[in-house]
N, C-alpha and C positions, 0 to 999 in steps of 0.2 A: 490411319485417317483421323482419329478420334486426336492423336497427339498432334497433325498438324492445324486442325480446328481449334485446340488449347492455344499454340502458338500464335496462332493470326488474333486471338482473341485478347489474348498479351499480350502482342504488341499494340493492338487499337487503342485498348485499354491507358496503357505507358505514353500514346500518343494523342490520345484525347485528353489525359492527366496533365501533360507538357504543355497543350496549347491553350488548356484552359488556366494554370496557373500562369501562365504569361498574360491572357486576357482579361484577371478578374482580381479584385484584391481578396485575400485569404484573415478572416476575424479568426483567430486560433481560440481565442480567450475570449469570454464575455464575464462583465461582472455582474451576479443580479440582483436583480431591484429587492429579494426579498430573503434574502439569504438562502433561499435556496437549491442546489444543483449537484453537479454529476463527480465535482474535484473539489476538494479541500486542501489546502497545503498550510499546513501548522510549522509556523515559522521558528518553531524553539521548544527543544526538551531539553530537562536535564534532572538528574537526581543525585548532583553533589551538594554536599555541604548538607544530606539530608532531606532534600528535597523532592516532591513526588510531581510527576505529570500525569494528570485525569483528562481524560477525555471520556467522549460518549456521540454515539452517531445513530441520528433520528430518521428511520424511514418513513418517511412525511404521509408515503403513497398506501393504495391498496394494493397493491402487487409485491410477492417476492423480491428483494433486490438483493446482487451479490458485488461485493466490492473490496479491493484489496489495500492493504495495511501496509505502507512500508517505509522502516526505523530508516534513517542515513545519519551517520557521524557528524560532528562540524567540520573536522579539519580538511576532508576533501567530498564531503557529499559521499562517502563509499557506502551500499548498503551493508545494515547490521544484520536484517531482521525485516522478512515480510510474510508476510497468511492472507487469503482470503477468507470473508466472513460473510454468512448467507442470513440475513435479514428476513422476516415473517412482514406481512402487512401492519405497517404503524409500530412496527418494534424499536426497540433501544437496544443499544452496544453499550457498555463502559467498559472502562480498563482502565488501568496504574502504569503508567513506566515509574518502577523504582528499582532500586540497587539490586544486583542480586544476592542471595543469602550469604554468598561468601565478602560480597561488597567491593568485589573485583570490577564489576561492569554493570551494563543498564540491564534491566528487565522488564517483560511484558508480564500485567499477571489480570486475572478477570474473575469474575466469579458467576457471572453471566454466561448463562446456557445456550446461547447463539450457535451456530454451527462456524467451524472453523474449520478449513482444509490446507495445510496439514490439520488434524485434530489438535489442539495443544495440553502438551502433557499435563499430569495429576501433579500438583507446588503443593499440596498438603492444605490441611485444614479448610476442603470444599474451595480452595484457588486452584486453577489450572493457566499455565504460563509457560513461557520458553527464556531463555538467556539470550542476551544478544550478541554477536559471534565479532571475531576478525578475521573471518577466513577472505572475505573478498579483497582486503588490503593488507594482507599478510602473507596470504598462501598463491593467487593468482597471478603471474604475472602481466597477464594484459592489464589488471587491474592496479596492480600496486603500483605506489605513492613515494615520494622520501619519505613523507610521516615516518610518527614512529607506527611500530605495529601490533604492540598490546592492548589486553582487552578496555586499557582504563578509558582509550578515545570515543568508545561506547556509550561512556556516562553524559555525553550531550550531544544534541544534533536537531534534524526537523523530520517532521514524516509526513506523508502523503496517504489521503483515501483516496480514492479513484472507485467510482461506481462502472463494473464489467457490464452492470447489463437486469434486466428486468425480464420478471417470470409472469405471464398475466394469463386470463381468461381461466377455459379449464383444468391446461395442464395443472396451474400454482394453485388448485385446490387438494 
């Protein structure tokens, strides 16, 4: 009983979705008046030729916010590299994308004690960081590309925050 009550519930649902996206225009995207919201899309890293990309992301609010981090290449948008990171009320993030120590590919490194899931490893001298991979356009084949597929396509691309979601009241204390 209980699974064909799911069913009828999923298809009203799939059916109320279909008739309402046919009857209503759909705003996906807003830009806002004050910079600020829920996505950020950073149009360009890169750390050739020596170059570092800093960033830093301000929880504006009094609430917990958790939101996730994620590296994509230029040449086909594949991701490198992504984490989630759990914000304190009115905290700051920063980070570095630059080279990694061997100078092979891009890296995240931070020295900020924000909570990260995965954790991101111990980079020495109070930085903790990860490399950024090819396994999605090297190793996967749903995913891969003609590209080539060495780590060097790493060293530039864009990334994406996206906020998952707000802790408030008295759980986030």
């Amino acid at each position: 009983m209980k699974k064909m009550t799911f069913k009828k519930s999923a298809a009203s649902i799939a059916v109320a979705a279909a008739l309402g996206a046919l009857g209503t225009s759909v705003q996906a995207v807003n830009l806002s008046d004050d910079g600020i919201g829920q996505t950020v899309l950073f149009p360009y890293y890169t750390v050739r030729g020596g170059v570092d990309t800093y960033l830093n992301v301000t929880n504006t609010s009094g609430d917990t916010v958790a939101f996730k981090v994620r590296f994509r290449e230029s040449y086909n948008s594949q991701d490198v590299r992504d984490f989630n990171v759990i914000l304190s009320p009115y905290d700051v993030w920063t980070a570095v994308v630059s080279e990694s120590d061997d100078g092979s590919r891009g890296s995240i490194r931070t020295k900020d004690n924000s909570c990260t899931s995965p954790k991101l490893p111990d980079a020495g001298d109070g930085w903790v960081g990860i490399d950024f991979t090819n396994i999605a356009y090297a190793t996967d084949p749903a995913t891969s590309d003609t590209g080539p597929t060495g780590v060097d396509r790493t060293k530039e691309g864009h990334f994406e925050v996206i906020e998952m979601g707000t802790l408030t009241g008295l759980a986030a204390e």
